[in-house]
C-alpha positions as CSV (number, residue, x, y, z in Angstrom):
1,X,-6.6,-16.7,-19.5
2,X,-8.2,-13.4,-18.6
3,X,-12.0,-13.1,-18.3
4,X,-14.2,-12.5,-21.3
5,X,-15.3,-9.2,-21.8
6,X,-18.7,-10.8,-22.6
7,X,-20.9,-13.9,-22.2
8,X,-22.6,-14.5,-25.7
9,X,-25.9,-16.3,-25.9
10,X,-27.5,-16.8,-29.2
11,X,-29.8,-14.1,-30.1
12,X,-27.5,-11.7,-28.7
13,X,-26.0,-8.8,-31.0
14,X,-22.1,-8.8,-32.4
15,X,-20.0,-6.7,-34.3
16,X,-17.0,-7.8,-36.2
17,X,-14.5,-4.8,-36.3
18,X,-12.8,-4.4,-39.6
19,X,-10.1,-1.5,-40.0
20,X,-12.6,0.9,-39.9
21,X,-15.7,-0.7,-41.2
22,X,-18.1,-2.5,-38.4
23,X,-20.4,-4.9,-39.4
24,X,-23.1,-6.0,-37.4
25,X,-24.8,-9.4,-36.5
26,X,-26.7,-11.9,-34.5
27,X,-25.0,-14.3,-31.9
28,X,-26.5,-17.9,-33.4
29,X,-24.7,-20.4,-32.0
30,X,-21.9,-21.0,-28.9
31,X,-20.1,-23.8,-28.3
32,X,-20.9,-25.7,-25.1
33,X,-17.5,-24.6,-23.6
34,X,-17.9,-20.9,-25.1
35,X,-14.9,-20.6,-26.7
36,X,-15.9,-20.5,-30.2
37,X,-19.5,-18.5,-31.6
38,X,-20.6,-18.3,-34.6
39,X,-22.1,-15.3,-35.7
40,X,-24.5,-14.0,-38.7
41,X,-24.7,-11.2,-40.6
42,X,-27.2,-8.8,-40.4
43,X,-29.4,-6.7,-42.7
44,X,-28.3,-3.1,-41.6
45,X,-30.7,-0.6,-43.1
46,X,-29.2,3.1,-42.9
47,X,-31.3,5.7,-41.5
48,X,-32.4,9.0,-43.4
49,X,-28.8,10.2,-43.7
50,X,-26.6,11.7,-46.6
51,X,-22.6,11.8,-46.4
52,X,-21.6,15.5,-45.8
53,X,-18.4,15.3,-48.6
54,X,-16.0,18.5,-48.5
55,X,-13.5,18.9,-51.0
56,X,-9.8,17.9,-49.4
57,X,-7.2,15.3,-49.2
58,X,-7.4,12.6,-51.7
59,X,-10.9,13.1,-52.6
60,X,-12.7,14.7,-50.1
61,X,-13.8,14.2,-46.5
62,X,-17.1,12.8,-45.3
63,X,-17.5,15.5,-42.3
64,X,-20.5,13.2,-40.8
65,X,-19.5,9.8,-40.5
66,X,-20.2,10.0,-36.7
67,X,-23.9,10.8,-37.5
68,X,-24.6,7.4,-39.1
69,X,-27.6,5.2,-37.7
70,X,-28.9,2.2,-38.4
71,X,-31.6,-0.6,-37.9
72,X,-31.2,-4.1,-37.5
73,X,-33.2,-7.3,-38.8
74,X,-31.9,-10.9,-38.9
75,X,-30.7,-12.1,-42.8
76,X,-31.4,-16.2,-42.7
77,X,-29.2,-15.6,-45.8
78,X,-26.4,-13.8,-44.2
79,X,-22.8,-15.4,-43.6
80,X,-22.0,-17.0,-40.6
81,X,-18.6,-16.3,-39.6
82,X,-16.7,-18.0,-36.3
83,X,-15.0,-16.5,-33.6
84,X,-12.4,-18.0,-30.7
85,X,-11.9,-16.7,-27.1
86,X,-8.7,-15.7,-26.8
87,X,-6.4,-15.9,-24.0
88,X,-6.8,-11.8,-23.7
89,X,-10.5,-12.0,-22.8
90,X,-11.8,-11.1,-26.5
91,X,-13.5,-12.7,-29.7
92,X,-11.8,-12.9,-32.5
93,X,-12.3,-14.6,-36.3
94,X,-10.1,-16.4,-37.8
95,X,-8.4,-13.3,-40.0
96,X,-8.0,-11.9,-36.0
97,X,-10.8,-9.2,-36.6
98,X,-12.4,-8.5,-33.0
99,X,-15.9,-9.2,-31.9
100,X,-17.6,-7.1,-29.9
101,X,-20.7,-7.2,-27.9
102,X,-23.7,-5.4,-29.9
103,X,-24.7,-4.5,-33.3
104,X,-22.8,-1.1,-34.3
105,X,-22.3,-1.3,-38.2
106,X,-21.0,1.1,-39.7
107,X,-19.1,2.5,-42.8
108,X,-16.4,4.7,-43.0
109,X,-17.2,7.0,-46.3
110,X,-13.3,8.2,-45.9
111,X,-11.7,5.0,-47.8
């Protein structure tokens, strides 16, 4: 097994990578061995920002994306999803998203 890219303690910030959605939460549990967290969903509040849409493609094209930012508070509501230490050294849940170390949520206004 290759080493983890991260050691996850509870309290710690995660993001579950979707295809091109991120969704951030809080570390709230690890299993004594560390191979399975559990993780919780966030609140994610976006900051004073408006998608920049330009007529093309489909639709049109969110030209900002990149210039999202967002703040963070614990939901004692939010789900708690699971995620196993694989043998490559990352997080993953159960539908194989990733987990990565951090809370970096975001939205991709082009789907």
């Amino acid at each position: 097994m290759s080493q983890p890219e991260w050691t996850p303690k509870p309290g710690d910030g995660a993001t579950i990578c979707h295809h091109s959605d991120r969704t951030a939460c809080t570390v709230v549990r690890v299993s004594p061995s560390g191979i399975t967290i559990w993780i919780q969903r966030d609140i994610a509040t976006l900051d004073d920002w408006k998608p920049e849409i330009i007529p093309g493609g489909f639709a049109g094209h969110c030209v900002d994306n990149a210039d999202q930012r967002y703040t963070y508070q614990p939901d004692p509501g939010g789900t708690i999803h699971s995620a196993r230490l694989r043998k490559d050294g990352r997080y993953r849940t159960p539908g194989g998203e990733r987990v990565i170390p951090g809370r970096h949520h975001f939205h991709d206004y082009n789907f």
